[in-house]
N, C-alpha and C positions, 0 to 999 in steps of 0.2 A: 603067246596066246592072250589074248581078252575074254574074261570071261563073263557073260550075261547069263540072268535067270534069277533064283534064290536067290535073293537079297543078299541077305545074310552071309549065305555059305558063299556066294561068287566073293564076297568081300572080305571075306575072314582067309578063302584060298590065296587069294594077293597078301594078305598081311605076312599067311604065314610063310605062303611060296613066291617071294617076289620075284626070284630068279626063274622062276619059269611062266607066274601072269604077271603079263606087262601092265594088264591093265583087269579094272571088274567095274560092271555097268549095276547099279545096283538104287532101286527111285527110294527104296527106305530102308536102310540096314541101317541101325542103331551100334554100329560097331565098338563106337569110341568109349561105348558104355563100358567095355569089358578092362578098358586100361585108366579107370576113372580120370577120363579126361573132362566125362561131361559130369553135372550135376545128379544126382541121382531123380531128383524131380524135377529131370532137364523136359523130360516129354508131356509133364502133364503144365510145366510152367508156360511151356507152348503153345496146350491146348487151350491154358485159360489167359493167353493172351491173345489167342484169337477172337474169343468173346466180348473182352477189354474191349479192344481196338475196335469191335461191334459195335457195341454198348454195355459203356460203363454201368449202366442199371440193371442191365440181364444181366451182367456177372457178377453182381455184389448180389443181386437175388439170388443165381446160383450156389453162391459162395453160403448165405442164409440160410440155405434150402436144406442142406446138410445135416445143418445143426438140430436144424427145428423137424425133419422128418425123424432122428433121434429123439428129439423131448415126446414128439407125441408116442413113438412106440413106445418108452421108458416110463414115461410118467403121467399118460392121461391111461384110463382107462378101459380095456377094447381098443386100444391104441394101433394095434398090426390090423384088426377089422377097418378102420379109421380110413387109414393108407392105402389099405385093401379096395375100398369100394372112390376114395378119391382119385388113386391112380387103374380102375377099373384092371384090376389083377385079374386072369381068366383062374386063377386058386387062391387058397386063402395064404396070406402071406405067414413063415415061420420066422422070421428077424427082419429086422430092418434094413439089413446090408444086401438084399434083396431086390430092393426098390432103388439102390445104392447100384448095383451093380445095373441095372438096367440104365438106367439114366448116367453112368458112368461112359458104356458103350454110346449111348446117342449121342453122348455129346461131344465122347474121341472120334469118333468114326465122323461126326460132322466136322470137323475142324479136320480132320484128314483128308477126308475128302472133300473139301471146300473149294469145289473151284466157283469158276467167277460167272458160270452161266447157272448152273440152280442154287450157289452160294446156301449150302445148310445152315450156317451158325448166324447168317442175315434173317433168316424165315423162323427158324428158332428164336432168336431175340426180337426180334417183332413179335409174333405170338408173345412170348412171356412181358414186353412192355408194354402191349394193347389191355394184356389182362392185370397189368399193376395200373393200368390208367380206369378199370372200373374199380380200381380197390379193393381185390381182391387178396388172400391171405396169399402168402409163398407158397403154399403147397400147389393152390387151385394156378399159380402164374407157369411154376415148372412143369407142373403135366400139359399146360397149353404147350410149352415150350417141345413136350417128347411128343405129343399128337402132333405138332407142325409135323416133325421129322417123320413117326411111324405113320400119320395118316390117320382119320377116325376110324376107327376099328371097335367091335363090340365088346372084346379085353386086350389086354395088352398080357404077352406073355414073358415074366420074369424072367425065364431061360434062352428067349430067344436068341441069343449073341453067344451059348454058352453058359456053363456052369463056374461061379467061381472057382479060382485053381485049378480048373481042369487041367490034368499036364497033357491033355494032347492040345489046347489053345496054345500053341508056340508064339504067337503072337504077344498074349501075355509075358511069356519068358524075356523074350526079346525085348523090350521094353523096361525091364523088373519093375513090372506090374506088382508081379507076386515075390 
């Protein structure tokens, strides 16, 4: 038998049953995770080499973005309000890893889905080097970068992709995300 469908399960059922699937069709099962063959930040070392290979400058901005959306929740003050009204939150932000999680998702979900006719992670890193070319700060560069992808919208919402942790995002699992 050849088995297609669930990633995942069609390719773990070959692993485990080879004497009975000859074969498993499977476009992303991250299988090899579970016998540490790959890297543990094999998937996100991928994601952000898709960026690289984009532009060097949207990913080091990305890479910035991180840090500095951490200083300002941590150490200015009104710091979650700050973030709040720059990355146009439809609620008021409770942590930082909030704003983390969203821009985590746009920017897996671009690089996964990147194919070569709407090419996400090309329109994202345009967006964020048009807006490093007015000199603007990192924060005002990577929300260009998540408007490219979500589009103008009047907020943007935190949860859209999911809750962090959530255990029913399998997706997450499957990757150890979490």
């Amino acid at each position: 038998m050849i088995y297609h469908g669930w990633t995942v399960l069609a390719s773990w059922f070959r692993l485990k049953y080879p004497h009975i699937a000859l074969g498993a069709l499977a476009s992303s099962a991250p299988i090899l995770y579970f016998d540490n063959i790959t890297p543990q930040d094999g998937y996100y070392s991928i994601v952000s080499k898709s960026f690289k290979e984009t532009s060097k400058t949207c990913h080091d901005t990305i890479r910035r973005s991180w840090g500095e959306i951490d200083r300002i929740a941590g150490k200015t003050r009104g710091g979650l309000s700050i973030l709040s009204k720059q990355f146009k939150t439809c609620g008021k932000l409770k942590t930082s890893s909030e704003i983390k999680n969203l821009m985590d998702s746009v920017f897996t979900m671009a690089a996964q889905y990147n194919d070569p006719y709407e090419n996400p992670v090309r329109g994202i890193c345009v967006a964020i080097d048009e807006e490093a070319k007015k000199k603007s700060n990192v924060i005002k560069q990577v929300v260009a970068g998540v408007i490219a992808y979500l589009g103008e919208r009047p907020c943007y919402d935190v949860y859209e992709f999911g809750y962090p942790n959530d255990p029913l995002n399998q997706y997450g699992w499957q990757t150890l995300e979490y």
